[in-house]
C-alpha positions in Angstrom: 160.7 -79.3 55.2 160.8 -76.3 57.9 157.8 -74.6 59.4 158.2 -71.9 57.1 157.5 -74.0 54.2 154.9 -75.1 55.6 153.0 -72.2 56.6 153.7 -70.4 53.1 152.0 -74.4 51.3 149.2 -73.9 53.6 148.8 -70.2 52.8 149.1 -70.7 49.0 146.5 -73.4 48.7 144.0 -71.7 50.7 143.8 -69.1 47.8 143.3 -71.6 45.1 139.9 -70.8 43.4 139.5 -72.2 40.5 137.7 -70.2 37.8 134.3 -71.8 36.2 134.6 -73.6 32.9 132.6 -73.1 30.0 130.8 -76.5 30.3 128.4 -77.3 33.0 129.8 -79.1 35.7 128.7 -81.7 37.8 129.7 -83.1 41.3 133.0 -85.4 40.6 134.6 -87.5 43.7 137.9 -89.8 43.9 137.2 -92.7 43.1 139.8 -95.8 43.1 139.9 -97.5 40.1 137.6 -100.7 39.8 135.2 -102.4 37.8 132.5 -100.5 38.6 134.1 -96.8 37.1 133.4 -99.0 33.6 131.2 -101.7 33.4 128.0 -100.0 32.9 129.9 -97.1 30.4 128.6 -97.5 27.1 130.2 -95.0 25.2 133.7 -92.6 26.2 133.2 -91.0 29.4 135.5 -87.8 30.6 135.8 -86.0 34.4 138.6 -83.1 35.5 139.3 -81.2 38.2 141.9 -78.9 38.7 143.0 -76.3 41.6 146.0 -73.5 41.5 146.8 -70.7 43.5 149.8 -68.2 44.0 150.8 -66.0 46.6 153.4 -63.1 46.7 155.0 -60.7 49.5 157.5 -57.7 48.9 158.9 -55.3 50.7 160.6 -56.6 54.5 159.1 -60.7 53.3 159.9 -61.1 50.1 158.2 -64.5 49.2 156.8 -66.1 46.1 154.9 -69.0 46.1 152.9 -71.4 43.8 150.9 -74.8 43.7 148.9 -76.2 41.0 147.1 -79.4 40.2 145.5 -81.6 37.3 143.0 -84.2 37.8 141.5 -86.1 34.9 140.3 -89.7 33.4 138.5 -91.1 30.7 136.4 -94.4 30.6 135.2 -96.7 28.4 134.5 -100.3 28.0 136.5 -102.5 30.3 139.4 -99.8 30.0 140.4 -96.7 32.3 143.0 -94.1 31.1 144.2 -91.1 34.3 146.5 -88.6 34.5 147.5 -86.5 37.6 149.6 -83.6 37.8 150.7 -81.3 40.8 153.2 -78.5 41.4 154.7 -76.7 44.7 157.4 -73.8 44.2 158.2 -71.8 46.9 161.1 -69.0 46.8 161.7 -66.6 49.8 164.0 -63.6 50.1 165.5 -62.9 54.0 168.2 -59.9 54.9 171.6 -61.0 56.1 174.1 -59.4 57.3 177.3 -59.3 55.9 180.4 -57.6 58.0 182.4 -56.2 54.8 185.4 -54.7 56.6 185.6 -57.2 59.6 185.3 -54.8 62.6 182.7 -57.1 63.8 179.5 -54.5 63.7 177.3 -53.7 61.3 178.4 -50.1 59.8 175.9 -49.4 57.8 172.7 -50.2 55.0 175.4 -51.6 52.4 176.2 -54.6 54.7 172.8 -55.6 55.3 171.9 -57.8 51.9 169.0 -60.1 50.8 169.3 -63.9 49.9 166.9 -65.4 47.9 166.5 -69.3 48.3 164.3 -71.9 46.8 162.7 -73.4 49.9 160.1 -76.3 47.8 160.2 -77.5 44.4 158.1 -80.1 43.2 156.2 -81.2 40.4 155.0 -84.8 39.6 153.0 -86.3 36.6 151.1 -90.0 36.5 149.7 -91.6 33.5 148.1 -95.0 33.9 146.3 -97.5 32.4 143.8 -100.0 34.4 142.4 -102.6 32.2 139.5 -104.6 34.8 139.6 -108.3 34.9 136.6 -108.8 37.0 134.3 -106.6 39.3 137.4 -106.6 41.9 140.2 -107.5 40.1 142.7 -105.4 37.6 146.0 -105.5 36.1 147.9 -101.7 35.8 150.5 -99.7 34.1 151.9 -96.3 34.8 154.3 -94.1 33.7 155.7 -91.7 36.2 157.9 -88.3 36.3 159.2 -85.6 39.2 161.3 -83.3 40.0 162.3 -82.4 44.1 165.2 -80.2 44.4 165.6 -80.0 48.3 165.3 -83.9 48.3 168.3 -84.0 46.0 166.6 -85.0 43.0 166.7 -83.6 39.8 164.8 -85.6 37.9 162.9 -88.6 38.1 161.5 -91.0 35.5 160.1 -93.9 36.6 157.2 -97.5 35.3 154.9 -98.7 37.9 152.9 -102.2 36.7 151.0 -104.6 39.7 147.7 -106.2 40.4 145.0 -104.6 42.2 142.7 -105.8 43.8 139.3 -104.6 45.9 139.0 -104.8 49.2 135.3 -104.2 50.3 132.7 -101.6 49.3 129.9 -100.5 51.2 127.3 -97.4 50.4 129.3 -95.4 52.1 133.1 -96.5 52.0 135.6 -98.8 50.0 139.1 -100.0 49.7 141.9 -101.2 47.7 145.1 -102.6 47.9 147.8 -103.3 45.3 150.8 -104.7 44.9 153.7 -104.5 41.8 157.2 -103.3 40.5 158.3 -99.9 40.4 161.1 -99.0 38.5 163.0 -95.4 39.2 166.1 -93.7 37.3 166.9 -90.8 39.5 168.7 -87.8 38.1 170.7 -86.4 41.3 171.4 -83.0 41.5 175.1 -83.7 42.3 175.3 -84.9 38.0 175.2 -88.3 38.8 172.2 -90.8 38.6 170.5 -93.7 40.0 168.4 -96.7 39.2 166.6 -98.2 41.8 164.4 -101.2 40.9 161.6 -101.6 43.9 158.5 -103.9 45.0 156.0 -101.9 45.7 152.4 -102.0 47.9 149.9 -99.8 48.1 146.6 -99.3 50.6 143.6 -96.6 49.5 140.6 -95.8 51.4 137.9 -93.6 50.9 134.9 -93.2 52.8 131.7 -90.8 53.4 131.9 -89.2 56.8 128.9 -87.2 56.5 126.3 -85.6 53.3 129.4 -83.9 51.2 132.1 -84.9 53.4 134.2 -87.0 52.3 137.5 -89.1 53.7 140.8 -90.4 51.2 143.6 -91.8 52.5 146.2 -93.9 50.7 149.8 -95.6 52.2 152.4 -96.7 49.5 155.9 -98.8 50.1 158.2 -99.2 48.5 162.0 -101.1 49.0 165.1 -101.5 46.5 165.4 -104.7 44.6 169.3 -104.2 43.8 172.1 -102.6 45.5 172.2 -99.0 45.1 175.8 -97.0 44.5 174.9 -94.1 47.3 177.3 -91.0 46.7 176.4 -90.3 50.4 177.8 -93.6 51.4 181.3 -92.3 52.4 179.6 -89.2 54.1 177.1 -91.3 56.6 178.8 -94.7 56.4 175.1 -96.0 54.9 175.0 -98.6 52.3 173.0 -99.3 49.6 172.1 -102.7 49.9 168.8 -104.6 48.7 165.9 -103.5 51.3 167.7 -100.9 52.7 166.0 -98.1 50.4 162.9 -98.3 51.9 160.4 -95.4 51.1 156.7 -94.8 52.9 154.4 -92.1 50.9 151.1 -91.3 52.7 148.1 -88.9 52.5 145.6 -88.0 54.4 142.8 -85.5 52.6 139.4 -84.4 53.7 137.1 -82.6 51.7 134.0 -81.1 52.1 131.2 -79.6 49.1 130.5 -75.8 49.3 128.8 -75.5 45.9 128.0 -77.2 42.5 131.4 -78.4 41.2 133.4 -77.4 44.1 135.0 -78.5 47.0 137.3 -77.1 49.6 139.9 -79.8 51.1 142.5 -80.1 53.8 145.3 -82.4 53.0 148.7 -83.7 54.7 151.5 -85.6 52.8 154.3 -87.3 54.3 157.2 -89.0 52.5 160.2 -90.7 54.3 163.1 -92.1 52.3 165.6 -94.0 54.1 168.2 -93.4 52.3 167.5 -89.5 50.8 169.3 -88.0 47.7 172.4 -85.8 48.3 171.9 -82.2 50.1 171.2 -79.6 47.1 173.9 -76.9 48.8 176.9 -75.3 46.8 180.5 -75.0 48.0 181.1 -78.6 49.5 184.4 -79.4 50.0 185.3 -82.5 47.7 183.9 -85.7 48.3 181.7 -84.1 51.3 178.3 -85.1 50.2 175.6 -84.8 52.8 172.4 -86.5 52.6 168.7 -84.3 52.8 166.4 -85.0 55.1 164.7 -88.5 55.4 161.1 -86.8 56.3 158.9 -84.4 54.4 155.6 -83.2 54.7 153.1 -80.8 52.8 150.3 -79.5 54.5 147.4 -78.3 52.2 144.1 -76.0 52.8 142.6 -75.6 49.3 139.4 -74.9 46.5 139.0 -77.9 44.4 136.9 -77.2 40.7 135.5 -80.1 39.0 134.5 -79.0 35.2 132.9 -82.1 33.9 
């Protein structure tokens, strides 16, 4: 992802604000799933929080941009149910020139033209189930989806199941780790499509740096189980064989309470695939199939609403 990409992320989620809801809110935090989120719930227990933003430029920068997000579980008994949701779209418009009749100037305003490109698209969606063993000890299930067009990926749908597990807890900080099997079937935007069975790990921490300011920060790996059929292969001479798909998701998220129900947050995200989806670029000459890049990162500033 290019610095401009960047800049226009950071700019949209720093004008998330998230409209009040009806009900009255109250303060709502991360929190890793454990045994304590539903051991002392008696009856069904519900908490949200959502952000979204959007942010448009016309004229000589023609740019449109948007970013949403969904946060939201529900607790009862020995049972947790969650669902997350995000979006990033980012479209932006430059002039080029375009030397109609050859002579090698610019003649006049009908060879200077405008290009629009899609320079981020994202989404993701996470259902799971945690069903607690002990005070430290659970079993999990989730169901995944995304979309990343500049990664090469049209679609992805994908199970997650594994054993977590926590670490310590203190009054003021905690952590987790988990281990488990990830199963992907990636939709390439090239028509073809992928399976890539995975073990996966997974660190979280969390912690209190100060009254209202708080600290999450989570690492996920994961590596291929089978050999993978790369259409890049014949492109960058890289094969697919069993621990060579090895991908590294982290975040890095501080946030900070201005108000009753809201929070404002700085985030980074940074995903590295080693061996990244095919290039999403038209007019390749046949069997040219270039790989995207192994590194992307999102860089957040935004408002943060929690309705109940």
């Amino acid at each position: 992802m290019n610095l401009r990409v960047l800049v226009a992320t950071l700019a949209v989620a720093t004008s998330a604000v998230i409209a009040p809801a009806a009900a009255q809110p109250k303060d709502h935090k991360f929190e890793f799933g454990k045994a304590a989120d539903v051991e002392k719930v008696k009856t069904v227990e519900w908490h949200a929080q959502a952000e979204a933003g959007v942010v448009f430029t016309t004229g000589n920068s023609e740019n449109t941009t948007v970013s949403g997000g969904l946060k939201a579980d529900r607790k009862t008994g020995a049972n947790k149910l969650s669902i997350e949701a995000s979006l990033t779209y980012a479209q932006s418009g430059a002039r080029v020139l375009n030397d109609l009749n050859g002579n090698g100037t610019i003649d006049d305003q009908s060879e200077i033209t405008s290009i629009k490109a899609t320079t981020a698209e994202t989404m993701a969606a996470k259902l799971r189930y945690d069903r607690f063993l002990t005070k430290h000890n659970s079993l999990f299930v989730a169901a995944l989806a995304s979309r990343d067009l500049p990664a090469g990926k049209e679609k992805v749908l994908g199970v997650q199941v594994g054993y977590s597990r926590q670490l310590f807890k203190s009054k003021t900080s905690e952590a987790v780790a988990e281990i488990g099997y990830d199963f992907s079937n990636e939709d390439l935007v090239t028509g073809k499509s992928l399976a890539i069975h995975s073990a996966r790990g997974f660190l979280g921490y969390k912690a209190e740096m100060t009254e209202g300011a708080n600290l999450d920060a989570s690492l996920e790996a994961l590596t291929n189980l089978n050999k993978e059929d790369l259409q890049t292969e014949p492109t960058t001479g890289k094969d697919g064989g069993i621990g060579k798909d090895t991908r590294i998701n982290s975040r890095i998220a501080i946030a900070a309470k201005i108000g009753k129900g809201l929070q404002v947050q700085t985030s980074i995200e940074v995903r590295y695939d080693h061996r990244p989806g095919p290039l999403a670029i038209a007019n390749l000459a046949p069997g040219f199939v270039p790989e995207a890049s192994a590194l992307d990162t999102i860089m957040k500033a935004s408002f943060i609403y929690s309705f109940f």
